[in-house]
C-alpha positions as CSV (number, residue, x, y, z in Angstrom):
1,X,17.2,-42.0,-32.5
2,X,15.5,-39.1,-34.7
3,X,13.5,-37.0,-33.7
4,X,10.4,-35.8,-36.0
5,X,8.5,-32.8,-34.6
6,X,4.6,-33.4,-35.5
7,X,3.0,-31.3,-38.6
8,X,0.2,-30.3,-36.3
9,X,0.8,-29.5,-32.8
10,X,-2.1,-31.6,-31.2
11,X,-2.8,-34.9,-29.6
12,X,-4.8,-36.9,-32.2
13,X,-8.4,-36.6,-33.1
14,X,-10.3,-39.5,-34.7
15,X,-12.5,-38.1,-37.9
16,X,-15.6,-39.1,-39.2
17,X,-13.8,-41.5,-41.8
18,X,-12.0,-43.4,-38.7
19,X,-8.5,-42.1,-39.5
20,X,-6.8,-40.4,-36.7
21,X,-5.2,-37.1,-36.8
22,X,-2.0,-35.4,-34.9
23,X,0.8,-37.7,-32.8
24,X,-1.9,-40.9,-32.5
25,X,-2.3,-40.7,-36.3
26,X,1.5,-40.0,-37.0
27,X,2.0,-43.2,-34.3
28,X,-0.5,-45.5,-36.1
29,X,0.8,-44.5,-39.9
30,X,4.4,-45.9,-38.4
31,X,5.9,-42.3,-39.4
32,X,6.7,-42.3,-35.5
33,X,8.1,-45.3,-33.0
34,X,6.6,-43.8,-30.1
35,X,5.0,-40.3,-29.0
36,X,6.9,-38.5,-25.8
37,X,4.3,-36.3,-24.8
38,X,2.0,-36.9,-22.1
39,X,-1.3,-38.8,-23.2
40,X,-4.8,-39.0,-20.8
41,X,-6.0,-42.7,-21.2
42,X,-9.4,-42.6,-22.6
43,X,-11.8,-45.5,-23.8
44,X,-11.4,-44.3,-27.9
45,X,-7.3,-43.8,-27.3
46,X,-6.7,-47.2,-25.6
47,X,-8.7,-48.9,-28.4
48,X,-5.8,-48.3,-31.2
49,X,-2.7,-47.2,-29.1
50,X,-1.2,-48.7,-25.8
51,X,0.2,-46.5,-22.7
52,X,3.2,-46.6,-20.5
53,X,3.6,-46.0,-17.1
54,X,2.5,-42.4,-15.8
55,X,4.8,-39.8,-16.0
56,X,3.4,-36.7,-15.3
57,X,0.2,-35.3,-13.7
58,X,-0.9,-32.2,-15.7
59,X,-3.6,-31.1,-14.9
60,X,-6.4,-29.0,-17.0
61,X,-7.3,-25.5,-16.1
62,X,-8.7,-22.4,-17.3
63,X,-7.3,-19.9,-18.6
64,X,-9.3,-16.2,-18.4
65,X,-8.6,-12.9,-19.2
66,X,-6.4,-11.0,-16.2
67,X,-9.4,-8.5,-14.3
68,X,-8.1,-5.3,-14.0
69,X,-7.1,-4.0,-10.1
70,X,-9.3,-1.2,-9.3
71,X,-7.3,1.1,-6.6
72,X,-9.6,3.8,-5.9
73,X,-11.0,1.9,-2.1
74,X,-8.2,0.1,-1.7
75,X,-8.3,1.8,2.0
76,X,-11.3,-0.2,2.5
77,X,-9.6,-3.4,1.1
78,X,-8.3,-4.7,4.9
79,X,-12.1,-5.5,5.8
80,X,-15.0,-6.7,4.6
81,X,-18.5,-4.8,4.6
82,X,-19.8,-5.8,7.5
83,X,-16.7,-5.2,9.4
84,X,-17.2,-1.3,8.5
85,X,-20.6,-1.4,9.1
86,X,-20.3,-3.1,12.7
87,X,-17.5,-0.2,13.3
88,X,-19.2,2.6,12.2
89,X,-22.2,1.5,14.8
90,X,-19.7,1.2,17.6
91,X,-18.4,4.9,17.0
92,X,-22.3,6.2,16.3
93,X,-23.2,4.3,19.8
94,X,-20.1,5.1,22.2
95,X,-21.0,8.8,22.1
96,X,-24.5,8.4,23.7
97,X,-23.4,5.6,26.1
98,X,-20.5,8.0,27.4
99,X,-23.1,10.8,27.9
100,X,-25.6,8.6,29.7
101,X,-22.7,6.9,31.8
102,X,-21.9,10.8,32.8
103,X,-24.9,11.9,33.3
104,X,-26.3,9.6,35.3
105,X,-23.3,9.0,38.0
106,X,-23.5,10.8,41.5
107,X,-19.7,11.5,41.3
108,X,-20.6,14.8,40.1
109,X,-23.8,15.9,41.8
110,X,-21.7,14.9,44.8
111,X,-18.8,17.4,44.3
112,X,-21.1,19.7,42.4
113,X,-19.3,19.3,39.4
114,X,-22.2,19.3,37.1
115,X,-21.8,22.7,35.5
116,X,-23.5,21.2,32.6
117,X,-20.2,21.7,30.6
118,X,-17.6,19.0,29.1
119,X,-19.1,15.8,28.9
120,X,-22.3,16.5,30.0
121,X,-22.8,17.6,26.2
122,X,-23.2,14.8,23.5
123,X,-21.6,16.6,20.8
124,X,-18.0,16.5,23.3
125,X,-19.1,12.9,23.5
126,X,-19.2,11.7,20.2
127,X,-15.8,14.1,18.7
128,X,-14.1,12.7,22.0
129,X,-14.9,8.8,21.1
130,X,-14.2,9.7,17.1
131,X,-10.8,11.6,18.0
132,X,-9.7,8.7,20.1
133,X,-10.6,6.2,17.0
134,X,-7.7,8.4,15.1
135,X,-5.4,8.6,17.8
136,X,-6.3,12.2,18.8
137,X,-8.7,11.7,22.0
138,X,-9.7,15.0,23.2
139,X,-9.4,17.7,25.9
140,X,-12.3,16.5,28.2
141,X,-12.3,13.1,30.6
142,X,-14.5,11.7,32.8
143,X,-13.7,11.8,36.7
144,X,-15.8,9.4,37.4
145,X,-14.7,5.5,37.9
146,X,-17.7,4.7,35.7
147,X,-16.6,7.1,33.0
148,X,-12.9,6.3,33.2
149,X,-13.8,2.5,32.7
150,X,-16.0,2.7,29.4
151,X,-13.0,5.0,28.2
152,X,-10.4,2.7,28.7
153,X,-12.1,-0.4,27.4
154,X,-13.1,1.9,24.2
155,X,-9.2,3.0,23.8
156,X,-8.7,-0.9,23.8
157,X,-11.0,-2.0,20.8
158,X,-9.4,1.5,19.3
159,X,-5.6,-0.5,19.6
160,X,-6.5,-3.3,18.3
161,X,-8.9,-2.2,15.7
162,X,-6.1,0.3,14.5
163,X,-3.6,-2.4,14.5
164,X,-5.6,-4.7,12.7
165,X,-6.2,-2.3,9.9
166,X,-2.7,-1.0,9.7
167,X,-1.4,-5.0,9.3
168,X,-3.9,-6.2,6.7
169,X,-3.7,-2.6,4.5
170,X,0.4,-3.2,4.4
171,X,-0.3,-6.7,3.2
172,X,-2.8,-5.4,0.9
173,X,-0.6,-2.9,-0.8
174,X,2.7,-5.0,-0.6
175,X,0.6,-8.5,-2.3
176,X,-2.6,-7.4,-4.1
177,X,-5.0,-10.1,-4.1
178,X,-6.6,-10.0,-7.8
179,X,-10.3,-10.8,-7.8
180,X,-11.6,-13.4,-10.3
181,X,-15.1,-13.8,-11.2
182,X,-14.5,-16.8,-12.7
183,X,-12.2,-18.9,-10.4
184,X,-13.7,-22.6,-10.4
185,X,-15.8,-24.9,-12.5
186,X,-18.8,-23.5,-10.6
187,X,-18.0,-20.3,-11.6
188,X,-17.9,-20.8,-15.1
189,X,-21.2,-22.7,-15.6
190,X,-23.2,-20.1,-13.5
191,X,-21.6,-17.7,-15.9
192,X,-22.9,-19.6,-18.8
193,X,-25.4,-16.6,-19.8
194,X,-22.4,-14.5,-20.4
195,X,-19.4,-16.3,-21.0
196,X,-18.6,-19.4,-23.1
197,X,-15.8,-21.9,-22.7
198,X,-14.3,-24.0,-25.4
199,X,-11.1,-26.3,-26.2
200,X,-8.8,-27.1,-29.1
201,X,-9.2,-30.2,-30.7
202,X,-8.1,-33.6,-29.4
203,X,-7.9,-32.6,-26.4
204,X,-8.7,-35.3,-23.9
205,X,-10.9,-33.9,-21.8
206,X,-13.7,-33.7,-24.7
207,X,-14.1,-37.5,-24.0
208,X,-14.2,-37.3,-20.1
209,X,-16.6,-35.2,-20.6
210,X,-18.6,-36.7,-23.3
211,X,-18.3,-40.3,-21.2
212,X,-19.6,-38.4,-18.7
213,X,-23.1,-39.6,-17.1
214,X,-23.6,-36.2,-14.6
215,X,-22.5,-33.7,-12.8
216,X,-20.1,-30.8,-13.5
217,X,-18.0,-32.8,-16.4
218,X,-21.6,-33.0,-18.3
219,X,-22.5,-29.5,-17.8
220,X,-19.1,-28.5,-19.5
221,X,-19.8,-30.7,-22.4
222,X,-23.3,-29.4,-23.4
223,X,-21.6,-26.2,-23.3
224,X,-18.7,-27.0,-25.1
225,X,-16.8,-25.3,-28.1
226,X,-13.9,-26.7,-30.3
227,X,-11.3,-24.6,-31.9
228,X,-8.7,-25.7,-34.1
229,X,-5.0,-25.1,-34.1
230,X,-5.2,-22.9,-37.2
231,X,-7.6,-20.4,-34.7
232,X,-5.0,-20.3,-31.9
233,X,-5.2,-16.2,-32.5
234,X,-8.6,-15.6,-32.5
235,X,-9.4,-17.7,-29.4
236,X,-6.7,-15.8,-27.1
237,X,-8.1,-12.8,-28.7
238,X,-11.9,-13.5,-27.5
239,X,-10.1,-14.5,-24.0
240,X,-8.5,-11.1,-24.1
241,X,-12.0,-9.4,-24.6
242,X,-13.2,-11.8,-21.9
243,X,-16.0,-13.8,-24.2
244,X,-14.4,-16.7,-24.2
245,X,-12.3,-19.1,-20.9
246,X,-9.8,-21.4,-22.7
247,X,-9.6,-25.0,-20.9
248,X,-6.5,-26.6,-21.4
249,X,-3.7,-28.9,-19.8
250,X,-1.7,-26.6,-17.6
251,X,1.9,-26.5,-19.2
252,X,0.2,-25.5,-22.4
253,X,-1.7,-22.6,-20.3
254,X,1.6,-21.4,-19.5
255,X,3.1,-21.6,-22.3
256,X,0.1,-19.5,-23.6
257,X,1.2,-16.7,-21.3
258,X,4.5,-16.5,-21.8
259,X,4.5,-16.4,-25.7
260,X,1.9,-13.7,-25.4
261,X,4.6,-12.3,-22.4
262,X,6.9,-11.9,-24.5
263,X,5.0,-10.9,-27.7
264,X,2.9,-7.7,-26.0
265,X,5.1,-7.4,-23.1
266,X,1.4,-7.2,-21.3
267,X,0.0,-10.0,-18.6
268,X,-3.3,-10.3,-20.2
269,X,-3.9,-13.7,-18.7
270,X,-4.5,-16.0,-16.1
271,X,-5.1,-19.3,-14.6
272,X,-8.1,-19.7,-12.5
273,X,-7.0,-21.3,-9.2
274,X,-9.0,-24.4,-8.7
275,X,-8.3,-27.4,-11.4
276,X,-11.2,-28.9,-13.3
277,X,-9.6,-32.2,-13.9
278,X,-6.2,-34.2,-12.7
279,X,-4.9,-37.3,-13.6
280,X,-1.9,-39.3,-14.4
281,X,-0.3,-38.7,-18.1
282,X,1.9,-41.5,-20.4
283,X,3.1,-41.9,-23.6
284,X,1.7,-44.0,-26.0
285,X,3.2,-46.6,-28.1
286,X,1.7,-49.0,-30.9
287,X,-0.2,-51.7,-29.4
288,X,1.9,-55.0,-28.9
289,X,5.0,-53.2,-28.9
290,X,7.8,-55.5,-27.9
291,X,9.6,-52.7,-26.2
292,X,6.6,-51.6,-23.7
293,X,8.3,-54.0,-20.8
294,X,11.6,-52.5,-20.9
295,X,10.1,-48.6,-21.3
296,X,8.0,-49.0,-18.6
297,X,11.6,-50.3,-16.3
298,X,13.3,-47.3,-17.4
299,X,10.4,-44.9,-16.5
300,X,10.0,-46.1,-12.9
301,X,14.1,-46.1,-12.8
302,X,13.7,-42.4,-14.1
303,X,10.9,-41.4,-11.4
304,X,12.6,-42.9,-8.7
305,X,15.5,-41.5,-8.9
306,X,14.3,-38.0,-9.5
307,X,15.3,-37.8,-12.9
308,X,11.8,-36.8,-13.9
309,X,11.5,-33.8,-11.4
310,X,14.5,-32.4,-12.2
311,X,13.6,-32.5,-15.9
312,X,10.4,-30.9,-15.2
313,X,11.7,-27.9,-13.4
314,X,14.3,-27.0,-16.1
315,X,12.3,-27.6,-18.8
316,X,8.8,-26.4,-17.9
317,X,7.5,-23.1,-18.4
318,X,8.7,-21.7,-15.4
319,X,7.2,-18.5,-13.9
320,X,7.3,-14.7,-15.3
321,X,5.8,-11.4,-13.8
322,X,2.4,-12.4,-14.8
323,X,2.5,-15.9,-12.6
324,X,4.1,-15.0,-9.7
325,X,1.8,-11.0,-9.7
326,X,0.0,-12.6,-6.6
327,X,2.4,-15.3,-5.2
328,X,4.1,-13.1,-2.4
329,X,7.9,-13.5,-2.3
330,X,10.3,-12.9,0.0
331,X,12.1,-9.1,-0.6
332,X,9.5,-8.0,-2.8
333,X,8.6,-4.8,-3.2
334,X,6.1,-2.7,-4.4
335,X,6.1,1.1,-5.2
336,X,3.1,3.4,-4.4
337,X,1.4,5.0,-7.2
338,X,-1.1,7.8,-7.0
339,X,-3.8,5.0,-8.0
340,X,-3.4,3.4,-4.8
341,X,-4.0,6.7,-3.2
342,X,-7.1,8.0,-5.1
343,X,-9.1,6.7,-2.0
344,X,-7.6,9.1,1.0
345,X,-8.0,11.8,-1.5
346,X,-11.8,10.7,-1.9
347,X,-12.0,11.3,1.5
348,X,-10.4,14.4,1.5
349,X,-12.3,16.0,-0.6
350,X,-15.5,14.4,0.9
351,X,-14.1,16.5,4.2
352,X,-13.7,19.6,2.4
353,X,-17.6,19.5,0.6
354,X,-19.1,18.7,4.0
355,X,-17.1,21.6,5.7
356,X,-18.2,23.8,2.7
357,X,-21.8,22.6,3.2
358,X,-21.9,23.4,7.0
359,X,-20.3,26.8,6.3
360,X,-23.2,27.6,3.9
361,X,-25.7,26.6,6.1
362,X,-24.3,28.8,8.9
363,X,-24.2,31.8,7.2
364,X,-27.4,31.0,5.8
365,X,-28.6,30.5,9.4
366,X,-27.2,33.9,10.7
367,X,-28.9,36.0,7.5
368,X,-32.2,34.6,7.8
369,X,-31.6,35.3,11.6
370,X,-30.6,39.1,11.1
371,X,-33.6,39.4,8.8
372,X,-36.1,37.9,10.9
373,X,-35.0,40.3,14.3
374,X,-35.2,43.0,11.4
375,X,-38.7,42.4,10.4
376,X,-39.6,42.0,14.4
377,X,-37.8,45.4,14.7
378,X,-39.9,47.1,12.3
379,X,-43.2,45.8,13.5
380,X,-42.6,47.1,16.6
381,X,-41.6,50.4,15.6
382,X,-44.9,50.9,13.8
383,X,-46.8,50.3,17.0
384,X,-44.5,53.0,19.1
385,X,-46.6,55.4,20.4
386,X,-44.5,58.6,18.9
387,X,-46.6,60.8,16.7
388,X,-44.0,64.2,17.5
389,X,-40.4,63.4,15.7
390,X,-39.3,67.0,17.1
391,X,-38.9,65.2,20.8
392,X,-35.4,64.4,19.6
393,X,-32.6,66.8,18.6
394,X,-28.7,66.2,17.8
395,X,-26.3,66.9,20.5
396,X,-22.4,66.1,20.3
397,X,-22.8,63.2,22.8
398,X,-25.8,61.9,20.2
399,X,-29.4,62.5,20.5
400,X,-30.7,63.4,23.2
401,X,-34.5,64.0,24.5
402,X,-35.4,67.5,24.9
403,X,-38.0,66.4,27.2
404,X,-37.1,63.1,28.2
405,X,-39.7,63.1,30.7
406,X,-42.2,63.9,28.0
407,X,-41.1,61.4,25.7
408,X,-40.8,58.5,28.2
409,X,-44.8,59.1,29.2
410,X,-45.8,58.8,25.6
411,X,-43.5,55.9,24.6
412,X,-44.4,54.2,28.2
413,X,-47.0,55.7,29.7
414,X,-48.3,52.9,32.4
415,X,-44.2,52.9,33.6
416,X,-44.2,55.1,36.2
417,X,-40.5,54.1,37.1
418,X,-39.0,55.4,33.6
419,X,-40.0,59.6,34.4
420,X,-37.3,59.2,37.1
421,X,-34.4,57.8,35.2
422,X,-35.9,59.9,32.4
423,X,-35.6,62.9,34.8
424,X,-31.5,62.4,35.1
425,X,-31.5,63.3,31.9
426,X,-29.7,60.4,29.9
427,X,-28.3,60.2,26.6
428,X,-30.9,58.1,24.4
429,X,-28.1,56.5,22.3
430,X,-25.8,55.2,25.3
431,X,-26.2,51.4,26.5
432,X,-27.8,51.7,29.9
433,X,-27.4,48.4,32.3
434,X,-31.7,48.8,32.3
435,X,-34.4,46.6,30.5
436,X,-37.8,46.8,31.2
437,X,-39.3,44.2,33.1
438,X,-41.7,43.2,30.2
439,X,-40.2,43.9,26.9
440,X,-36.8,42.6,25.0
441,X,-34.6,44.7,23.9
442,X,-35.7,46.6,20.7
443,X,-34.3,49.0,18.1
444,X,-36.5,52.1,17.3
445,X,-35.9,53.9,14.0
446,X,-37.5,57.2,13.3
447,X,-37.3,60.2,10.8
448,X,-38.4,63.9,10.1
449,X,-37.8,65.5,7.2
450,X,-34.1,64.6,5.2
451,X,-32.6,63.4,8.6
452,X,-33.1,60.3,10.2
453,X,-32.5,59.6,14.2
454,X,-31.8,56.2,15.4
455,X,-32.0,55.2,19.2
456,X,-29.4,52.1,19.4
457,X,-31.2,49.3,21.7
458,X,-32.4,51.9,24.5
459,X,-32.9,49.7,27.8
460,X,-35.0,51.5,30.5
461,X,-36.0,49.8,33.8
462,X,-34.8,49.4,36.9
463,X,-31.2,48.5,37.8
């Protein structure tokens, strides 16, 4: 036999003028005895060419451009939403419940253990359930049975949350699952307001779908768009820029990927998951060819003895880095790069911006404190009695009175119990164990002249 590659690599298209182009036209112009490729039987082909038995089943797919893996949260890849959300309830309500539970048991009253301390604050609640939730617990535990029973139950959704997590983020990292918007035929035509879908020419699933009377066949036929050979380039290029999903039989969809494999050196491509439509492919012969009995023997000869299989596998596309990306296999694998990390040192540096934040506040907190005592401090020194500045003197010991007794009646004159610690003549500056029964403890200020005296926080009362 000879073998005659085709001029144009397609299936066969029938023109306007009636004339068929590609293999059926080559077949029909008796420049061919019969095509060995595998045909769909459609209504137009079986009206000027005859089929053998089946043998193949290739399918058509789609082929779409490869989304890119986004690593950033891929800490947050081992569960869905509302898996986090349900978990971040559970640790916002275990604190309460453990203070409540603690509270309200007798254990405590009973062997006046309720200092008001430990547990019995929420905060140590709620950083004691969060440290157990990373393996850390904490230094306070319940005594009580009550108390010792909600911990242990919340240590036990802490195991098996943990090991859940740690299981599905190892799969995750070793076999990625990539994410495809468009995945199935439903995808694609709910996508129709931003994406388009086309084939090449004489391709036989322009008449299933044309013969088609509804459903998802006829929705992919209004939409339809026909490229020719000749514009192989620019429709992988418009796949590449994701404008465009290629539908094609599947071992030309791989065939796609690994010229363009080993052109770029890039996986740029890939086959949606679901098939759009599967049946049985022949070869096609001239019609009342006297040789279709025999053919047909030889191909069910060929099938059942495996031949066909064992053709198929060795000369099929077979699979490259960019099929088998998501296929996990056994030994594989993977290396960690600093994309994978980016989400732990999101969280890192969410840490460190809420520590800064808290710092900020609490200095904040303890200026605004000083200057508020200040303020308090100098309204009540403008309402102290003390019109005579020369009732203080410097001594070596600090300043002392010079009539205590004198100064304690002016400052205080309704106390009668401060002319006799005033009388025992003490140091104004020291820091007596007194206060006065009615008043905090203050800071007078006062001045004569270019020196200034301070009293520091002088306490009179009664021990």
């Amino acid at each position: 036999y000879e073998w005659k590659p085709p001029v144009i690599d397609e299936y066969g298209i029938q023109g306007r003028n009636g004339r068929w182009t590609g293999l059926i036209g080559m077949l029909l112009e008796n420049e061919i005895e019969f095509a060995a490729m595998s045909f769909y039987q459609t209504p137009e082909r079986l009206s000027v060419v005859n089929f053998t038995y089946a043998i193949d089943e290739n399918p058509y797919m789609m082929l779409v451009r490869r989304p890119s893996q986004d690593n950033s949260m891929l800490f947050l890849a081992p569960f869905t939403w509302d898996t986090w959300v349900c978990i971040l309830c559970a640790v916002l309500a275990i604190g309460p419940v453990l203070n409540l539970v603690h509270r309200l048991s007798k254990y405590y009253e009973y062997h006046r253990m309720n200092d008001g301390k430990g547990l019995f604050k929420l905060p140590n609640c709620s950083w004691y359930c969060f440290g157990a939730l990373v393996q850390q617990g904490g230094i306070h535990l319940p005594d009580a049975i009550s108390g010792r029973v909600l911990v242990s139950f919340w240590w036990m959704f802490v195991i098996v949350t943990l090991t859940t997590y740690s299981g599905n983020l190892v799969a995750v990292l070793t076999f990625p699952k990539i994410f495809n918007p468009i995945d199935n035929v439903q995808d694609l035509i709910s996508s129709k307001h931003y994406a388009t879908w086309g084939v090449f020419e004489g391709e036989a699933i322009i008449e299933y779908t044309k013969n088609a009377e509804a459903g998802y066949l006829k929705e992919l036929y209004r939409g339809m768009n026909y490229f020719s050979d000749m514009e192989k380039p620019e429709v992988l290029q418009r796949v590449r820029e994701n404008y465009l999903v290629l539908i094609s039989v599947k071992t030309k969809l791989l065939t796609i990927i690994e010229e363009e494999l080993n052109r770029t050196n890039d996986c740029d491509y890939l086959l949606a998951s679901e098939e759009i439509l599967r049946e049985p492919g022949s070869m096609i012969v001239p019609q009342n060819w006297p040789y279709l009995h025999r053919f047909n023997l030889e191909i069910k000869r060929m099938v059942e003895s495996g031949l066909l299989m064992k053709w198929r596998q060795e000369h099929y596309p077979q699979d490259n880095q960019c099929t088998t990306s998501s296929k996990p296999q056994a030994g594989d694998t993977r290396t960690i790069t600093i994309s994978h990390m980016l989400g732990s040192f999101y969280v890192l540096a969410i840490g460190f911006g809420a520590s800064l934040v808290a710092l900020i506040i609490e200095v904040s907190y303890i200026k605004c404190y000083k200057a508020n005592q200040t303020n308090q401090n100098a309204m009540f020194e403008r309402r102290l009695p003390i019109s005579d500045p020369t009732l203080f003197k410097r001594s070596n010991s600090g300043f002392k009175s010079s009539n205590q007794g004198e100064w304690q009646s002016k400052v205080y004159p309704s106390n009668s119990h401060l002319n006799l610690l005033a009388s025992k003549n003490h140091d104004v500056p020291d820091r007596a164990k007194y206060s006065p029964p009615d008043r905090a403890l203050q800071t007078q200020a006062f001045q004569y002249g270019d020196q200034r005296f301070q009293a520091y926080n002088t306490d009179f009362g009664t021990k």
